[in-house]
C-alpha positions as MATLAB code, in Angstrom:
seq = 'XXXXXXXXXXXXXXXXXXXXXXXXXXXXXXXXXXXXXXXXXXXXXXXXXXXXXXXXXXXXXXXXXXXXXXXXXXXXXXXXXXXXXXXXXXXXXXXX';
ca = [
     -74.662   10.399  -45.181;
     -77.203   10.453  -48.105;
     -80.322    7.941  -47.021;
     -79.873    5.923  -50.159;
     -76.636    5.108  -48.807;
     -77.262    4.628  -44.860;
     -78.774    1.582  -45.707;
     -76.442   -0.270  -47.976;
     -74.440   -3.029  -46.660;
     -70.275   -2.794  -46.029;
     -69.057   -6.041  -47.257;
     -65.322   -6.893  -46.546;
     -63.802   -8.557  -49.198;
     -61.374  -10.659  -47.319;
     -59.772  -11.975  -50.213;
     -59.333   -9.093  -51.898;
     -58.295   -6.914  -48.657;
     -60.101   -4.306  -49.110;
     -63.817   -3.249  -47.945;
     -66.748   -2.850  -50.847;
     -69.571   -0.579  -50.771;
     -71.843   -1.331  -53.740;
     -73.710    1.177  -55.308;
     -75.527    1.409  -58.309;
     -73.621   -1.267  -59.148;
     -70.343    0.523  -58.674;
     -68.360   -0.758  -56.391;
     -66.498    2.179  -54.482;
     -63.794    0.515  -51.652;
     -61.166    0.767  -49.272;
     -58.036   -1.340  -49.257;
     -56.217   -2.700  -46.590;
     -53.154   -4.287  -45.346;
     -53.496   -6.293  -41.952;
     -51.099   -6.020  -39.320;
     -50.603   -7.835  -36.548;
     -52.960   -5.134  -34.402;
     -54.534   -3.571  -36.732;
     -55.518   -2.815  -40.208;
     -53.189   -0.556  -42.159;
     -55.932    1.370  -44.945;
     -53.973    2.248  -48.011;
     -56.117    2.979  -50.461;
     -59.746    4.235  -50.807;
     -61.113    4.832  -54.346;
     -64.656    6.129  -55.780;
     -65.813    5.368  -59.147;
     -66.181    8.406  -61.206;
     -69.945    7.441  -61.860;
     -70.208    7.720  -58.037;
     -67.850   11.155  -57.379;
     -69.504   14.297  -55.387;
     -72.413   11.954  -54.287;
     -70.933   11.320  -50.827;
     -70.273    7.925  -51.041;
     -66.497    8.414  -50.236;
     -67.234    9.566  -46.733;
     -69.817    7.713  -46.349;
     -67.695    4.494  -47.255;
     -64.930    5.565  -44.767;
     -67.549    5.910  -41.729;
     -68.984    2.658  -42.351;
     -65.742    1.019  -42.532;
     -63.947    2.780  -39.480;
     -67.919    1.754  -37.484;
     -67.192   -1.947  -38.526;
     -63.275   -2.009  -37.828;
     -64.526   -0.665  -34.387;
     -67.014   -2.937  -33.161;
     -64.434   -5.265  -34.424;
     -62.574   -3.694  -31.864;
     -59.346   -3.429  -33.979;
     -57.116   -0.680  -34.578;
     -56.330    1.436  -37.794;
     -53.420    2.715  -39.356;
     -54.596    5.352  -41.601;
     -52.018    5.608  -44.998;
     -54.715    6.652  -46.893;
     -54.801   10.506  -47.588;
     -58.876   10.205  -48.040;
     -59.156    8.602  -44.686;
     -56.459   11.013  -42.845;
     -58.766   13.990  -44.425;
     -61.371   12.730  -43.014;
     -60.216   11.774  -39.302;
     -58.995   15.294  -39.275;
     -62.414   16.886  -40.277;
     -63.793   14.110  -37.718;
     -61.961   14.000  -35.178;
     -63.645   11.252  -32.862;
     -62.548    8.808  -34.706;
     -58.867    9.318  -33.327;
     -60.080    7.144  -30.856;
     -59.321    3.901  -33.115;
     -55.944    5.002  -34.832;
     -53.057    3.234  -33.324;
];
C-alpha cells in the first residue's frame, strides 16, 4: 500500500452504507448492505482521478482490517473484493 495512503483514515459512512477513503479529495468507497451477521459488500468504486494509484486495494484492506476487529463477517458480492480475496487469500478467514 502506497505510504501516502497507509496513513489516511477509513471512515464508514453509516448513513450512506458504504465505507469512504478520501483522497486528494476524491472520495474512492465501498458499499455495503448489512445483514443480520455480517456485511454483504456490493460495490467498490475508484474515481478515475485516483485509477492505477493503488487506492482500490488499498481501500479493500483497510475496510476488510476494520470489519475484522469489528469482528463481523463479510459477504463478498463485489467482483473487486472477490479478486482480491483470491489474490489474498488470508482474508478467507472473515467471509461467511
Amino acid at each position: 500500500m502506497p505510504t501516502e495512503i497507509k496513513d489516511l483514515p477509513l471512515k464508514d459512512n453509516k448513513e450512506a452504507q458504504q465505507f469512504e477513503l478520501n483522497v486528494d479529495g476524491h472520495i474512492a468507497f465501498i458499499a455495503y448492505e448489512p445483514h443480520r451477521d455480517a456485511l454483504a459488500l456490493t460495490h467498490t468504486e475508484v474515481p478515475e482521478a485516483l485509477e492505477g494509484k493503488g487506492v482500490g486495494s488499498a481501500l479493500v484492506q483497510k475496510t476488510l482490517s476494520y470489519i475484522e476487529a469489528a469482528q463481523q463477517k463479510i459477504i463478498p458480492l463485489c467482483p473487486f473484493v472477490l479478486s482480491y480475496i483470491k489474490r489474498h487469500p488470508e482474508w478467507e478467514r472473515i467471509v461467511r
